[in-house]
C-alpha positions in Angstrom: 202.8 -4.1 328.2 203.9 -1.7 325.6 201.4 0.3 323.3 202.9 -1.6 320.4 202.6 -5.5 322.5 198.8 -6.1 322.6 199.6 -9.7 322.8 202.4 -10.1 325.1 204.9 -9.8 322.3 207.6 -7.5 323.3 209.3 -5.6 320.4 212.6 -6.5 321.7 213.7 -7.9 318.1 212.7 -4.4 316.1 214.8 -2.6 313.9 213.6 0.7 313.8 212.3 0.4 310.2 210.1 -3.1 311.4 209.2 -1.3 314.7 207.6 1.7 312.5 206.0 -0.6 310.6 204.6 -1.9 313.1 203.4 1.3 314.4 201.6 2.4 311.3 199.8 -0.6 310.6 198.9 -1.3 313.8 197.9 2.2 313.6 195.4 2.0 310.4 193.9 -1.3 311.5 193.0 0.6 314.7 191.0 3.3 312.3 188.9 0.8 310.6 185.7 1.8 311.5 183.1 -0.5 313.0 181.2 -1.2 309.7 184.4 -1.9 307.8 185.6 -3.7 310.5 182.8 -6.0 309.9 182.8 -6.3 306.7 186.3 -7.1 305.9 185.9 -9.8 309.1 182.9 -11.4 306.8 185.2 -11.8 303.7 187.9 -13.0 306.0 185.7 -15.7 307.8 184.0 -16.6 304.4 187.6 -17.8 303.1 188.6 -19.3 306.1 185.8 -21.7 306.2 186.1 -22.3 302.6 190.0 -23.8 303.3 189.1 -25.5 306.9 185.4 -26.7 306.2 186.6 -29.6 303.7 189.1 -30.9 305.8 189.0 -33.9 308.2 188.1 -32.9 312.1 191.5 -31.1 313.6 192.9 -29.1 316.2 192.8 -25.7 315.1 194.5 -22.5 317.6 193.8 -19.5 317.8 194.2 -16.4 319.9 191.7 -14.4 321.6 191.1 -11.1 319.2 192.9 -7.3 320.8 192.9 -4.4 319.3 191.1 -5.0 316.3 192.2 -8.4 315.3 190.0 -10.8 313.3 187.7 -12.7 315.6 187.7 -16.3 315.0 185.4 -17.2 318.0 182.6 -18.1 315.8 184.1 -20.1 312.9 185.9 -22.3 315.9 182.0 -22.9 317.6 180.8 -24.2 313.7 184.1 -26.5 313.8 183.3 -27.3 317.4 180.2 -28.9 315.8 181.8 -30.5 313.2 183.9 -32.3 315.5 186.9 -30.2 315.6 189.3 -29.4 318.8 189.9 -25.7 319.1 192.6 -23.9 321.7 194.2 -20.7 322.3 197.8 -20.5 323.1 199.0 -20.0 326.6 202.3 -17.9 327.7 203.9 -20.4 330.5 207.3 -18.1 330.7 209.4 -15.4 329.0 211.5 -16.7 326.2 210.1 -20.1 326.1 207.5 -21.9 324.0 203.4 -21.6 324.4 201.1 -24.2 324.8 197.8 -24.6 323.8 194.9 -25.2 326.0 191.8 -26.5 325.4 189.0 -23.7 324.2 185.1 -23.6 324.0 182.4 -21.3 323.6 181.1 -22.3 327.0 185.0 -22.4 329.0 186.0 -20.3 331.8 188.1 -17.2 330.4 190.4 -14.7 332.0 193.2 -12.6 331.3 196.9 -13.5 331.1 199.7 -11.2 332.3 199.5 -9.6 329.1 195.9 -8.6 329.2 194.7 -11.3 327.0 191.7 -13.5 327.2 192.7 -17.3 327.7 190.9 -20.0 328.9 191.3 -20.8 332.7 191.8 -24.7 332.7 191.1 -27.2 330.6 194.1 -29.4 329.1 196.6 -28.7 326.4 196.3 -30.2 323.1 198.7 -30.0 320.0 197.4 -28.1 317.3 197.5 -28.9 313.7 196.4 -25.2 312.4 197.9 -22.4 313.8 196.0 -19.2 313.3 198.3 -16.1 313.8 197.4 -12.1 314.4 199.5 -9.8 312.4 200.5 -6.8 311.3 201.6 -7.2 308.7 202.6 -10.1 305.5 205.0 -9.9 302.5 204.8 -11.8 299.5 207.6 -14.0 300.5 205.3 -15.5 303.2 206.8 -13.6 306.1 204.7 -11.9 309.0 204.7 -9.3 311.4 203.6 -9.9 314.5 204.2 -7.7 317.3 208.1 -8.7 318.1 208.5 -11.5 321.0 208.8 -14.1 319.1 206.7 -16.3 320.8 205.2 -17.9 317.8 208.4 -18.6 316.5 209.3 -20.0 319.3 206.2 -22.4 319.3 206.5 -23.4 316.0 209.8 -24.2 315.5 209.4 -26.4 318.4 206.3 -28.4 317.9 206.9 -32.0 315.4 205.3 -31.8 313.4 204.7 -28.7 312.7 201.5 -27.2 312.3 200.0 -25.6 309.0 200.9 -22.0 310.2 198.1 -19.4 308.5 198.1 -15.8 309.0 194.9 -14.0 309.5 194.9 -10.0 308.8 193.5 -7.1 306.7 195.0 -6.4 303.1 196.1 -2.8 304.8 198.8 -5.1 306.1 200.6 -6.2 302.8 203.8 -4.7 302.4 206.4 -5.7 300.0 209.3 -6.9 302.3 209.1 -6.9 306.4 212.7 -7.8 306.2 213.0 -11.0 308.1 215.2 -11.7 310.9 216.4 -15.3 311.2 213.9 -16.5 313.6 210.8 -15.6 311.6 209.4 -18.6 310.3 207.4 -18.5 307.3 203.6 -18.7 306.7 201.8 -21.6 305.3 199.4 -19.3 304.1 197.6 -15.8 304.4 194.1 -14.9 304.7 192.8 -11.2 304.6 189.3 -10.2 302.8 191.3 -10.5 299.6 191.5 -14.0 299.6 193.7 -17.1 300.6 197.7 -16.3 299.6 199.4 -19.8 299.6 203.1 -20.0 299.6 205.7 -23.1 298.8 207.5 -24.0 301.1 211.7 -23.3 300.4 
């Protein structure tokens, strides 16, 4: 695992320009301080809830938070009680689409080969949300991640897809992450700003 792959995503599809990017604001989410950290989280989760609290009971995924990420662990146990399904995505192999398994407060966890917390067992499901980490957003609805192009991958393989909703600070809003043909774009962005929706092209 590189120092710029906290989640298994390898920057083998970086430009220089994207893999400074990536760098920096993987850098100055690392320097938010505990208190900020919080606090930001709040505003995020607050939002969050307000866009998946009205809908009908659904799958929502999401990944185990690293390095600072948003942690979405304790919106998904208030869904849980709503009647929701929650899962976190699973790396099977290099190159190839993730699944989803099956996630609770209560589940079994331990580490993939990346060094991030997945449940143990339990069965796949398809999601309908996709919640994804990143680095960075541009108004165009594109996101950073950290280059491996496993969510990608996954999305551009499930039918239907899922509503895809990136989850990150506003430190991560840049103008233009210049897109490579593979990324897919957002259904939507939350950060403690608020919810950025985007139409479809």
């Amino acid at each position: 695992m590189t120092a710029d792959s906290p989640s298994g995503e390898q920057t083998t599809d970086s430009p220089i320009p994207r893999a400074a990017l990536r760098r920096e604001k993987l850098a100055a989410r690392m320097a938010l301080d505990e208190k900020t950290h919080a606090k930001l989280s709040a505003r995020i989760e607050s939002h969050l809830a307000a866009l998946l609290a009205p809908l009908p009971p659904q799958t929502l995924a999401f990944c185990a938070p690293v390095r600072g990420e948003f942690d979405a662990r304790p919106l998904a146990s208030l869904l849980l009680d709503c009647g929701w399904q929650a899962a976190m995505p699973i790396i099977v192999e290099s190159d190839a689409p993730m699944r989803f398994r099956r996630w609770t407060p209560s589940c079994t966890m331990g580490v993939d080969r990346y060094g991030i917390p997945i449940p143990l067992e339990g069965p796949n499901l398809v999601p309908d949300i996709v919640l994804l980490p990143l680095l960075a957003f541009d108004a165009q609805g594109f996101r950073l991640g950290y280059g491996g192009g496993y969510f990608d991958r996954t999305l551009a393989a499930l039918v239907p897809r899922p509503l895809a909703i990136g989850i990150g600070f506003e430190l991560g809003r840049v103008a233009d992450i210049r897109p490579q043909a593979h990324d897919i774009p957002l259904t939507a962005v939350i950060t403690e700003a608020g919810i950025l929706r985007f139409t479809p092209t």
